[in-house]
Backbone as a printed PyTorch tensor [residue, N CA C, xyz], in Angstrom:
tensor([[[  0.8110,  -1.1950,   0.0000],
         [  0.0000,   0.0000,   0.0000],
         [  0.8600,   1.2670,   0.0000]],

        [[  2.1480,   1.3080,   0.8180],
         [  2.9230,   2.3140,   0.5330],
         [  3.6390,   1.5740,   0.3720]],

        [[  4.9130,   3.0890,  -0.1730],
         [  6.1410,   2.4780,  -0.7330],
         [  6.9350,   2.0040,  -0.0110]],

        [[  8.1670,   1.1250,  -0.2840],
         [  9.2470,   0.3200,   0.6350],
         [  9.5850,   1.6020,   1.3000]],

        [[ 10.1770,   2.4780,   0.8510],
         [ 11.0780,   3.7430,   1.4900],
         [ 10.4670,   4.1080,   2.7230]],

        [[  9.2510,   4.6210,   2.1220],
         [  8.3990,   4.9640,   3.2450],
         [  7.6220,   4.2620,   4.6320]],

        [[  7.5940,   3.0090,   4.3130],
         [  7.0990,   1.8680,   5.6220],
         [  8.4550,   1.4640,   6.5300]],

        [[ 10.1330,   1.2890,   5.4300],
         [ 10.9050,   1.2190,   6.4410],
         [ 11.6510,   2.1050,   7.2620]],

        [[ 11.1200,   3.4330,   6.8270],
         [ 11.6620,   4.6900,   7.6300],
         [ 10.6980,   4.3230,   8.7720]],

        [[  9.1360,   4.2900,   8.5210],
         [  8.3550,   4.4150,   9.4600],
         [  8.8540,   3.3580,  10.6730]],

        [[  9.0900,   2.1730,  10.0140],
         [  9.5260,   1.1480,  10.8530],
         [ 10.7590,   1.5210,  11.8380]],

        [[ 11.7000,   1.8460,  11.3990],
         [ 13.1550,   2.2800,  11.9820],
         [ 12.4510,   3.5340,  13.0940]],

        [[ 11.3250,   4.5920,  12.4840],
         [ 11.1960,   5.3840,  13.7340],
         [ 10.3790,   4.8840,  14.7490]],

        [[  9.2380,   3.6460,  14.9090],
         [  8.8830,   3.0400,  15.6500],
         [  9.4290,   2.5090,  16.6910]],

        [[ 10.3050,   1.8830,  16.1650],
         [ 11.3090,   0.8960,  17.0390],
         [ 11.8820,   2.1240,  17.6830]],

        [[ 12.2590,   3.0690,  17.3140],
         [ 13.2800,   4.2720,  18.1350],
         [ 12.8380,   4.9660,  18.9610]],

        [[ 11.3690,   5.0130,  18.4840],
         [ 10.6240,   6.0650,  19.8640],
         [  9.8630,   4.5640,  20.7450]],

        [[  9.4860,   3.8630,  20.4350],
         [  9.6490,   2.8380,  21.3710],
         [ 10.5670,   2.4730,  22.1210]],

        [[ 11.8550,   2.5530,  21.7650],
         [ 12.9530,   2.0410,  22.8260],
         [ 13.4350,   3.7170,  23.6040]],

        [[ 13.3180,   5.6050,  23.0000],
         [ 12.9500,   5.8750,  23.7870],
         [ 11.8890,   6.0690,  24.6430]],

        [[ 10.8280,   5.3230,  24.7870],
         [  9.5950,   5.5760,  25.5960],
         [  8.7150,   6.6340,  25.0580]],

        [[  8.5130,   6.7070,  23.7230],
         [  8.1630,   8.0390,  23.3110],
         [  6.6110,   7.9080,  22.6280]],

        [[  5.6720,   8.1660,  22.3900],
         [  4.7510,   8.6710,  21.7430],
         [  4.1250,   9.7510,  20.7850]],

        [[  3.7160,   8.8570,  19.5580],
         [  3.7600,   9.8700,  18.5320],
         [  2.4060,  10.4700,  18.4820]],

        [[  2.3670,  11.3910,  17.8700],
         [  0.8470,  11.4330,  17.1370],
         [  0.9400,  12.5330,  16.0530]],

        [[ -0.1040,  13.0720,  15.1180],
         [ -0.2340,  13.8100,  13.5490],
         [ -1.3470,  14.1170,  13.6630]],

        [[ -0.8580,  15.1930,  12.9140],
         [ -2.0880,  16.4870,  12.6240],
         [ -2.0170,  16.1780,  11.4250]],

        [[ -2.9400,  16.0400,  10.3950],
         [ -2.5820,  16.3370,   8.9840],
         [ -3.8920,  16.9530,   8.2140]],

        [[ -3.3340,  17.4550,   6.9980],
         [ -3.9180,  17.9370,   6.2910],
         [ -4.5130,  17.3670,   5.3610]],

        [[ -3.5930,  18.0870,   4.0650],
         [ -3.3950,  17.7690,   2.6610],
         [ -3.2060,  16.5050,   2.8860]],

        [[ -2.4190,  15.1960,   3.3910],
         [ -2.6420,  13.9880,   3.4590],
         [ -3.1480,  13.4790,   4.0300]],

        [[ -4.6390,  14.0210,   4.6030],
         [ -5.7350,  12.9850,   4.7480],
         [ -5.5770,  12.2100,   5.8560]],

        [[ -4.5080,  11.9840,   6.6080],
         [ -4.5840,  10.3780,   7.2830],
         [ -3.4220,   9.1750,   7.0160]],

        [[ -3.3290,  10.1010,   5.7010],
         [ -2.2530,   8.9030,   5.4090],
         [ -1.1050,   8.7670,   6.1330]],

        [[ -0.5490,   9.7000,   6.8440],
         [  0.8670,   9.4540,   7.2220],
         [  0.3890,   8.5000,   8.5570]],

        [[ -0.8600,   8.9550,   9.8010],
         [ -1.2760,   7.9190,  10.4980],
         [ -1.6230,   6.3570,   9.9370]],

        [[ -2.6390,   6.6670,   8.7390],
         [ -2.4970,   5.0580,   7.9630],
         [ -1.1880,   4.2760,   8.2020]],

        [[  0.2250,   4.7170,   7.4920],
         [  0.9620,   4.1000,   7.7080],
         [  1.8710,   3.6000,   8.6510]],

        [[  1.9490,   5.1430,   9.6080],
         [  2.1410,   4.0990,  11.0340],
         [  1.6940,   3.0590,  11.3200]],

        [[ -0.1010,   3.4440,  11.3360],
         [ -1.2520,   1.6270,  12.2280],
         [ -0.5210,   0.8620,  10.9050]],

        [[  0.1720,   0.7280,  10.1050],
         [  0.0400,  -0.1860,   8.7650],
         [  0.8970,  -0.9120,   9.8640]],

        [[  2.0470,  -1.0200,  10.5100],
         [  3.1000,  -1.5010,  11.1320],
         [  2.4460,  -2.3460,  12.1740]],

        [[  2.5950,  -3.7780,  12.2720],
         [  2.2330,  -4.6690,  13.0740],
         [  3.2060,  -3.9270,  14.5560]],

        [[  2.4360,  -3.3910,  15.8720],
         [  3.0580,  -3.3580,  17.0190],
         [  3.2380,  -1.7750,  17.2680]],

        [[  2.5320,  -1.0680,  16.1250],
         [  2.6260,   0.3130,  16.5490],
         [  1.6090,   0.8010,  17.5180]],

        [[  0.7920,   0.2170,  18.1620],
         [  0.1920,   0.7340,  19.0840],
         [  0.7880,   0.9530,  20.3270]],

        [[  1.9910,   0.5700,  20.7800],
         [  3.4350,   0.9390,  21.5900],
         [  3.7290,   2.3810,  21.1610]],

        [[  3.7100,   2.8640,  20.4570],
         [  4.0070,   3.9800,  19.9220],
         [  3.1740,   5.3600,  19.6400]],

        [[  2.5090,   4.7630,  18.8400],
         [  1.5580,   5.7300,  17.6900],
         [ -0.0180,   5.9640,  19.0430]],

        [[ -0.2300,   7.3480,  18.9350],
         [ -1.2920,   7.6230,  20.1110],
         [ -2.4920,   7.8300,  19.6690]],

        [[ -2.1990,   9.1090,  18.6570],
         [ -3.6330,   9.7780,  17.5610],
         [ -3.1770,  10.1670,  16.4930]],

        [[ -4.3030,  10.0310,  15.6130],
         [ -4.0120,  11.3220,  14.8360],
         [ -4.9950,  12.2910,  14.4890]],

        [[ -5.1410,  13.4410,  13.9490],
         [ -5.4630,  14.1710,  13.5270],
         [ -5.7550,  14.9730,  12.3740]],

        [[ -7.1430,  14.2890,  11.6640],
         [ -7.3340,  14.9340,  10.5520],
         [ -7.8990,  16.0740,  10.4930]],

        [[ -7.4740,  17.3920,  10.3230],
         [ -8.5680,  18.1970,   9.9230],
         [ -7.9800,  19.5990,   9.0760]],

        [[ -8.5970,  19.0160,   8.2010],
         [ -8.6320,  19.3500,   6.2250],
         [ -9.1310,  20.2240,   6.6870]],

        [[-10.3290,  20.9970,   7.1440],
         [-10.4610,  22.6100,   7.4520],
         [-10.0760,  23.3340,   7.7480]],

        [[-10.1400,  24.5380,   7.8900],
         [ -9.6470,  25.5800,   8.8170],
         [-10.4720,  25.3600,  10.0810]],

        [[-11.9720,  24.9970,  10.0810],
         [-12.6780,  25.4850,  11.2580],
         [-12.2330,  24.0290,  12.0480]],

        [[-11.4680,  23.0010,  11.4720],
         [-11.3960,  21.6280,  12.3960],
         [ -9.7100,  22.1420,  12.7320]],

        [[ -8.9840,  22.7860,  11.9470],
         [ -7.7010,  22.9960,  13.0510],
         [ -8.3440,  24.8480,  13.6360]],

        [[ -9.0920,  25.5180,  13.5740],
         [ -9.7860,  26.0110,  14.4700],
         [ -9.6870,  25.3870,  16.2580]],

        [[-11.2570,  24.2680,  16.0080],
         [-11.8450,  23.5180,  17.2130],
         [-10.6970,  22.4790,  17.5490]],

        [[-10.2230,  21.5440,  16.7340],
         [ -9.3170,  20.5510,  17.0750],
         [ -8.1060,  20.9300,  17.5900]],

        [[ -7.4790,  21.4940,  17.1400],
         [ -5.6920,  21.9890,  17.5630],
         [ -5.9430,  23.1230,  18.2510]],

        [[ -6.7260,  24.1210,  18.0780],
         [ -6.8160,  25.3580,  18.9570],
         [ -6.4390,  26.7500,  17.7240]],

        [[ -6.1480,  26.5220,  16.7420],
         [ -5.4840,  27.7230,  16.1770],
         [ -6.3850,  28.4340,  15.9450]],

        [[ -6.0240,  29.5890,  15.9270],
         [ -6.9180,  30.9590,  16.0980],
         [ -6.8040,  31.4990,  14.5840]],

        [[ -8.4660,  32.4300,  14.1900],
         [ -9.0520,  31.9870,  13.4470],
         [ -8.3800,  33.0270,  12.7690]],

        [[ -7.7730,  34.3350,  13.3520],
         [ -6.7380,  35.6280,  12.9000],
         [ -5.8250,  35.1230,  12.4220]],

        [[ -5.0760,  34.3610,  13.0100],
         [ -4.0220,  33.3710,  12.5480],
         [ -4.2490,  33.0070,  11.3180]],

        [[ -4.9720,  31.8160,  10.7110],
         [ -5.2110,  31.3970,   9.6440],
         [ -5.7820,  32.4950,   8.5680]],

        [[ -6.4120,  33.4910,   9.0180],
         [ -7.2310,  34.5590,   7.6800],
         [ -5.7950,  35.6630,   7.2070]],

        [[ -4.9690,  35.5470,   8.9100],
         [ -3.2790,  36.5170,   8.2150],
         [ -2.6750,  35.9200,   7.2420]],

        [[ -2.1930,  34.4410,   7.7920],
         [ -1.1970,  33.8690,   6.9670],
         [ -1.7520,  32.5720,   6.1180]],

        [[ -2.8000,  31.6310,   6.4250],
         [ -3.2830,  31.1140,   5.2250],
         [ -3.1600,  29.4380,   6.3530]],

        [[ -3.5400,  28.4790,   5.6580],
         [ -3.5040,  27.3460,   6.1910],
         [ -2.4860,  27.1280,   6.0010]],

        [[ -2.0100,  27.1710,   4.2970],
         [ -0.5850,  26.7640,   4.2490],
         [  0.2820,  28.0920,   4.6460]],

        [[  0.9600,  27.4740,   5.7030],
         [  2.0870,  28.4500,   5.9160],
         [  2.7450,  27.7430,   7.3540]],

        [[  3.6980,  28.5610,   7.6140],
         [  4.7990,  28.3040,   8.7120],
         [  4.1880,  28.3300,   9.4150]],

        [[  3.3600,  29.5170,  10.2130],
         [  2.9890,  29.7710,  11.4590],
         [  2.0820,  28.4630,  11.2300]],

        [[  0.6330,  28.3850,  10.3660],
         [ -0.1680,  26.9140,  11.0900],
         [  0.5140,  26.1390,  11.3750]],

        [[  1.2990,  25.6590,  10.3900],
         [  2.1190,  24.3470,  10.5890],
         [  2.6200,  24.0770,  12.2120]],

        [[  3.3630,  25.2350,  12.3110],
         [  4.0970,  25.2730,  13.9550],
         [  2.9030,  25.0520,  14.7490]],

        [[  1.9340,  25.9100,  14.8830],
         [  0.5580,  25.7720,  15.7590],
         [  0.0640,  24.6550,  15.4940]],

        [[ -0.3140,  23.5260,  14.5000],
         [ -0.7420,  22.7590,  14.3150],
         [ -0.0430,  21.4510,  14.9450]],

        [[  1.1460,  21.4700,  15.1310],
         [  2.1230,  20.7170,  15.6100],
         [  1.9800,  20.7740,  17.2780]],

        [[  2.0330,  22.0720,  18.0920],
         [  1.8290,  22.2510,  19.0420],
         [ -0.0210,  22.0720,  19.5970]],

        [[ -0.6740,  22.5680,  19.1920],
         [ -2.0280,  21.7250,  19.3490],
         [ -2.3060,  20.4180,  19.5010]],

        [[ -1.7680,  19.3560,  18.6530],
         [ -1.9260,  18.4720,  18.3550],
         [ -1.0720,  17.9500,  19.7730]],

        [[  0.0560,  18.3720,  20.1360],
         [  0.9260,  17.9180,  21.3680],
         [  0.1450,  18.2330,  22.1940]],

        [[ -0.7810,  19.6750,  22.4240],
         [ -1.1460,  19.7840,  24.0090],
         [ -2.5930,  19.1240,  23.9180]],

        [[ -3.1040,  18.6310,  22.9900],
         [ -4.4610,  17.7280,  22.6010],
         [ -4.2280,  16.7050,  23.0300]],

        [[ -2.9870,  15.9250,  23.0270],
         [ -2.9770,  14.5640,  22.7810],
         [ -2.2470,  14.0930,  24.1920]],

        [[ -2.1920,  12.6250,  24.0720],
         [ -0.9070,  12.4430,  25.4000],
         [  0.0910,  11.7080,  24.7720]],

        [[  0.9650,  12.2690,  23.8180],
         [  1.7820,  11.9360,  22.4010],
         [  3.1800,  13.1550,  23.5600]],

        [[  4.5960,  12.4550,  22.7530],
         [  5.5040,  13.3340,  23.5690],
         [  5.7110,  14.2560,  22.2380]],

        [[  5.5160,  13.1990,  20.7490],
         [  5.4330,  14.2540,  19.6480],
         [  4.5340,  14.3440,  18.8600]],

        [[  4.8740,  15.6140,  18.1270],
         [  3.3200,  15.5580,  16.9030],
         [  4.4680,  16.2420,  16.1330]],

        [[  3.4850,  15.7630,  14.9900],
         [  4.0150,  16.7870,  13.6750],
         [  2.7580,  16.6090,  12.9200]],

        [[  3.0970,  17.5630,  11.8890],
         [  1.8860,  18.1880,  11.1210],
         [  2.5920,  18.6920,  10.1250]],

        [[  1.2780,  18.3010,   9.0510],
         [  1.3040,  18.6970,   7.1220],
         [  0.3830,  19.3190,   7.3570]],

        [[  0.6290,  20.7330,   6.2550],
         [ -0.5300,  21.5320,   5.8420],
         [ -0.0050,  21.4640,   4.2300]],

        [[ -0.9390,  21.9620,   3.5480],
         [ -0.1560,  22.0560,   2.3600],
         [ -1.4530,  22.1200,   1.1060]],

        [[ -0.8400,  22.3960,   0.1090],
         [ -1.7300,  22.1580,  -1.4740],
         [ -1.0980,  20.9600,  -2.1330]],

        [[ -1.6930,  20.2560,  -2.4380],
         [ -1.7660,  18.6060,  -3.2010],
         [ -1.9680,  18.7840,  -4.8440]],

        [[ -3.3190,  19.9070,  -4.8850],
         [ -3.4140,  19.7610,  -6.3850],
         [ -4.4480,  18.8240,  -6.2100]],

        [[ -5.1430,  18.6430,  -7.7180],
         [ -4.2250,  19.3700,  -8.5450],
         [ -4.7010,  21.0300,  -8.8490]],

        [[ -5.9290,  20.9340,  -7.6960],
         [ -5.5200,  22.4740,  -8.1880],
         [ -5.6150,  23.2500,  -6.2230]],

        [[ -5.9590,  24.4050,  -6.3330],
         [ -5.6590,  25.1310,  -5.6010],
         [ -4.4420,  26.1700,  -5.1180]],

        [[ -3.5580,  25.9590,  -6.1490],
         [ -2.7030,  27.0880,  -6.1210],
         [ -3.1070,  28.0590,  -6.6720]],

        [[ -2.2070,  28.8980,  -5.4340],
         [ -1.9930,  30.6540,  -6.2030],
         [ -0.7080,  30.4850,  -6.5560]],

        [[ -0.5940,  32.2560,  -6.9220],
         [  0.9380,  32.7030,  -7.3330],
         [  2.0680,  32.3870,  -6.1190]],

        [[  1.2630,  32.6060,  -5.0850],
         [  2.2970,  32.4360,  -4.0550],
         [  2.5290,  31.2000,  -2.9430]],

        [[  1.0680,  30.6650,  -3.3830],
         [  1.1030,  29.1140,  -2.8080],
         [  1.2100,  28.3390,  -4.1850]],

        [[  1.9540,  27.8580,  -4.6380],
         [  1.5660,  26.7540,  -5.7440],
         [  1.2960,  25.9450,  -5.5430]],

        [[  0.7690,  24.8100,  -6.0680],
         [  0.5760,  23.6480,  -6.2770],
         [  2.1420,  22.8620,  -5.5870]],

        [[  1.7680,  22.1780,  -4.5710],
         [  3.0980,  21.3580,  -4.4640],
         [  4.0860,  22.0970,  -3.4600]],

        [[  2.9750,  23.1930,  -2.8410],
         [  3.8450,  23.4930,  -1.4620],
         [  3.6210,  23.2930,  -0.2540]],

        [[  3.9970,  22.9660,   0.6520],
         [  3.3590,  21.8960,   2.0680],
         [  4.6260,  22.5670,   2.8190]],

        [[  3.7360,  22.4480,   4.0790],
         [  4.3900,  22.9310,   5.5520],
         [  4.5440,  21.9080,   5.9110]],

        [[  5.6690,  21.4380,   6.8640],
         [  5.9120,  20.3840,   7.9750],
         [  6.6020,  20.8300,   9.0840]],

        [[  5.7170,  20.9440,  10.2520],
         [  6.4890,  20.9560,  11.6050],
         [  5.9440,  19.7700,  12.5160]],

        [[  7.4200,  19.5920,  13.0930],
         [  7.2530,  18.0320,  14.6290],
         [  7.2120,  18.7010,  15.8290]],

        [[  6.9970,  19.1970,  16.5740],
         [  6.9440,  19.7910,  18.4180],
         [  7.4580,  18.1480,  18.7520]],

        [[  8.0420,  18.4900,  19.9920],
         [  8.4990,  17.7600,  21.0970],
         [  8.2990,  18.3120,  22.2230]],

        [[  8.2580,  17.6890,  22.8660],
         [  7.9170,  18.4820,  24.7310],
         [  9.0950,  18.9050,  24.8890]],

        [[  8.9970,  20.1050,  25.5290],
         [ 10.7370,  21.0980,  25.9340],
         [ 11.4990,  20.5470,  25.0910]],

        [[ 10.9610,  20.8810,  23.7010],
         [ 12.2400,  21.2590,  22.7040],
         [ 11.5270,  22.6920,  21.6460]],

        [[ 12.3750,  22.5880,  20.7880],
         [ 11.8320,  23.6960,  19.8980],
         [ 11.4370,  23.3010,  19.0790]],

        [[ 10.1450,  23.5550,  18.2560],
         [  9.4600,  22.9790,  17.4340],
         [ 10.4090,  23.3240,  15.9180]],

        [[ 10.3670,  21.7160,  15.1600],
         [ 11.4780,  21.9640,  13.7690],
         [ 10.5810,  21.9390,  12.6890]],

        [[ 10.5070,  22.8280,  11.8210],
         [ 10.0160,  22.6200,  10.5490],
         [ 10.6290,  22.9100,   8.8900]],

        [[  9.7920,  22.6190,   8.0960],
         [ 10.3050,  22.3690,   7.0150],
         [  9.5250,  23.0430,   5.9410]],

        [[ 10.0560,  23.2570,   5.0800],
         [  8.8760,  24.0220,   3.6810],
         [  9.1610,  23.2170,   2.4320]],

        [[  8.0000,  22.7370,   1.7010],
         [  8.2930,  21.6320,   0.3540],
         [  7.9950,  22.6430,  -0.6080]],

        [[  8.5350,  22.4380,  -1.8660],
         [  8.1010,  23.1030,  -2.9000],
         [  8.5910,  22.1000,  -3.9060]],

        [[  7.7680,  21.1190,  -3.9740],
         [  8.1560,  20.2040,  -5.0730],
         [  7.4650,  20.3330,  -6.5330]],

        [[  6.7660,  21.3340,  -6.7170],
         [  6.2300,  21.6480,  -8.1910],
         [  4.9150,  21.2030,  -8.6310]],

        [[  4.5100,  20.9700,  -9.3960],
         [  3.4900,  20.4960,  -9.6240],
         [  3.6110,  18.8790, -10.4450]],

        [[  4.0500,  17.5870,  -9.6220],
         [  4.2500,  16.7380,  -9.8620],
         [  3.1330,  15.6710,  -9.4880]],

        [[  1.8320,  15.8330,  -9.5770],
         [  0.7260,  15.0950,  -8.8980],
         [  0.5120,  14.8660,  -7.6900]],

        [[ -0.4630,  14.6980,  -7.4360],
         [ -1.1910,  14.6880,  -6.1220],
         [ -0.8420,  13.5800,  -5.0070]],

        [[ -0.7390,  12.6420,  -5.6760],
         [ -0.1820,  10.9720,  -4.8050],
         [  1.4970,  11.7930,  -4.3040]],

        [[  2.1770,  11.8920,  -5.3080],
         [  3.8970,  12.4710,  -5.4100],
         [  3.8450,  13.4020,  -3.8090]],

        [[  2.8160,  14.6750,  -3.8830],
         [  3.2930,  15.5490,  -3.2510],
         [  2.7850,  15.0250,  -1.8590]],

        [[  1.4810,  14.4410,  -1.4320],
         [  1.5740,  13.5240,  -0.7340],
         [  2.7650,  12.6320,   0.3030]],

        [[  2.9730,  11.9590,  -0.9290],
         [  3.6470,  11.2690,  -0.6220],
         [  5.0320,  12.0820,  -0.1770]],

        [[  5.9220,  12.7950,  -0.6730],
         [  6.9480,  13.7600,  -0.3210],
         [  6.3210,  14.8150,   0.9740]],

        [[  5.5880,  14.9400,   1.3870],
         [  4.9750,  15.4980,   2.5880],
         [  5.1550,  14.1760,   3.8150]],

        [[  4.9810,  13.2680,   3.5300],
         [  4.6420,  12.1010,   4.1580],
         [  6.4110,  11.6650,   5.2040]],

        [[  7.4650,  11.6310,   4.0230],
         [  8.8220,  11.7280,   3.7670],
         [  9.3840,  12.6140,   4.5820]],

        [[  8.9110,  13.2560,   4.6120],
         [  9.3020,  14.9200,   5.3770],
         [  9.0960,  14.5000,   7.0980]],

        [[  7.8180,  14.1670,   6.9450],
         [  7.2210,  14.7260,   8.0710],
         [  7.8960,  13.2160,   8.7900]],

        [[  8.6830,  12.4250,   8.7630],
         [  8.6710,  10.9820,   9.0190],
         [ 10.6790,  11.5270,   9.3410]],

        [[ 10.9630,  12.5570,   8.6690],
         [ 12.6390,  12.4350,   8.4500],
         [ 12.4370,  13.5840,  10.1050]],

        [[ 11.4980,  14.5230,   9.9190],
         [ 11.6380,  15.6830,  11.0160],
         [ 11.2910,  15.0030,  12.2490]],

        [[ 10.2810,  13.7430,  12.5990],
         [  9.7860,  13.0970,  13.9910],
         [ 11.2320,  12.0630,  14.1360]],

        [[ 11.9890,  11.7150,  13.5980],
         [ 13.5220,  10.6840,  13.4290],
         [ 14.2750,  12.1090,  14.0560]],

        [[ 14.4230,  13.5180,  13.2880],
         [ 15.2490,  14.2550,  14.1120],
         [ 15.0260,  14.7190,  15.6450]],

        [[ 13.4500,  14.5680,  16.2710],
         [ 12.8630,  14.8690,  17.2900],
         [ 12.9960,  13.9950,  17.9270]],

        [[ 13.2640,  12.3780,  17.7140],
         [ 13.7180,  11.4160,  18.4980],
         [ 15.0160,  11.5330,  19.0880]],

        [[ 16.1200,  11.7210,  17.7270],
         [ 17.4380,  11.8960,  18.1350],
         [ 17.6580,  12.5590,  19.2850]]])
């Protein structure tokens, strides 16, 4: 169902926040679920994996994560600041030690000039650390692709939040 790359990263970060005592959980967007899909895909991730969090709206990362509604009408769903807030919501929501969170445009349409198609936010929070994030701009290469490269991201930044 997913790709090799992507199930044995997931795998390698399982085992790691399992052996540190750690708990994950995701906010997501633009991917739907999927990046939680593939955690539960892993026989034994319930050691690990806590929640996740879909909400494709504004008014569900509104009510769900807490982000404020000025917030999102300044800077947009996709952008740095949700991402960071979405990450941190999702931590003080959950009883997860991390979260991370995708916001982003998939396509194939919904870009502007300044969001295109194929640009996605990723931030991980950790408890007493500083929340790390990331900005994609992979182009307009289909919808599964950018997905999936959101997915990648957000899986390489919860591996640096373990470290």
């Amino acid at each position: 169902m997913f790709p090799d790359r992507l199930r044995n990263l997931a795998m390698l970060i399982l085992d790691d926040a399992e052996q540190a005592r750690l708990r994950i959980c995701t906010a997501e967007s633009c991917t739907g679920g999927l990046l939680a899909g593939l955690l539960t895909d892993i026989p034994g991730s319930s050691a690990v994996f806590e929640r996740g969090f879909v909400t494709y709206s504004n008014r569900a990362k509104e009510e769900i994560l807490g982000i404020p509604g000025d917030v999102l009408a300044d800077y947009g769903a996709v952008s740095e600041p949700v991402a960071r807030m979405m990450a941190e919501g999702a931590l003080e929501a959950s009883r997860a030690n991390i979260a991370v969170a995708i916001t982003g445009v998939a396509g194939p349409g919904g870009g502007t000039p300044m969001k295109p198609v194929g640009t996605v936010h990723v931030a991980c929070a950790r408890e007493n650390r500083a929340v790390v994030h990331e900005m994609l701009q992979t182009g307009n290469i289909g919808r599964e692709q950018i997905r999936l490269a959101a997915m990648e991201c957000a899986l390489r930044l919860i591996q640096l939040q373990i470290s």
